[in-house]
Steps between C-alpha positions, in 0.01 A plus 500: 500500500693752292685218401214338348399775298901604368463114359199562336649792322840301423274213350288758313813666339676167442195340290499790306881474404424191438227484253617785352809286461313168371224591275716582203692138583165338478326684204829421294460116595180463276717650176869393624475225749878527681616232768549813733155614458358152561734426811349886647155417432551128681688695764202751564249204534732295718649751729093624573435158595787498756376834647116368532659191686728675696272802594241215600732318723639784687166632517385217686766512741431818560111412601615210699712721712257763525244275565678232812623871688069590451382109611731532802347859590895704418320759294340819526329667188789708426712167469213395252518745279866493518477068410316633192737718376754239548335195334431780169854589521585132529287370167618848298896413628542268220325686215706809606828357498438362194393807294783705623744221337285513159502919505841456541595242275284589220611887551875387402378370141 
């Protein structure tokens, strides 16, 4: 559980690094359009779409797990609200992983 919520603040910190870090690469584009620029903003769109995928699909997992242990009677409530915080940690995984890598990419500019 603590886990959950040290992510949250990692992913919090990291996005604001991070569009700290891009909106002066964007607002130039519209005056000084750079190859750079353009390959960051088709990176932002892209690697989003990989996280919403990924996040979804581990996500799942997650709730088929939780959900074959529950259908063949191996859970108590504590292991349910346990399964919860692991299919939320599951579909953030992704999404965290990936912000860290922007902060710190975009941070070395």
């Amino acid at each position: 559980m603590a886990s959950a919520a040290v992510a949250a603040f990692e992913i919090g910190e990291a996005s604001a690094i991070t569009i700290g870090a891009r909106v002066p690469l964007l607002a130039s584009m519209a005056f000084w359009p750079q190859f750079d620029v353009l390959l960051e903003a088709h990176r932002m769109v892209i690697e989003k779409m990989a996280a919403v995928f990924e996040g979804s699909l581990a996500a799942s997992q997650a709730t088929a797990a939780l959900a074959t242990r529950a259908a063949l009677g191996r859970t108590d409530a504590t292991d349910v609200a346990l399964g919860m915080v692991s299919i939320a940690m599951a579909a953030t995984r992704p999404t965290h992983r990936r912000a860290r890598a922007n902060a710190s990419r975009l941070s070395r500019r």
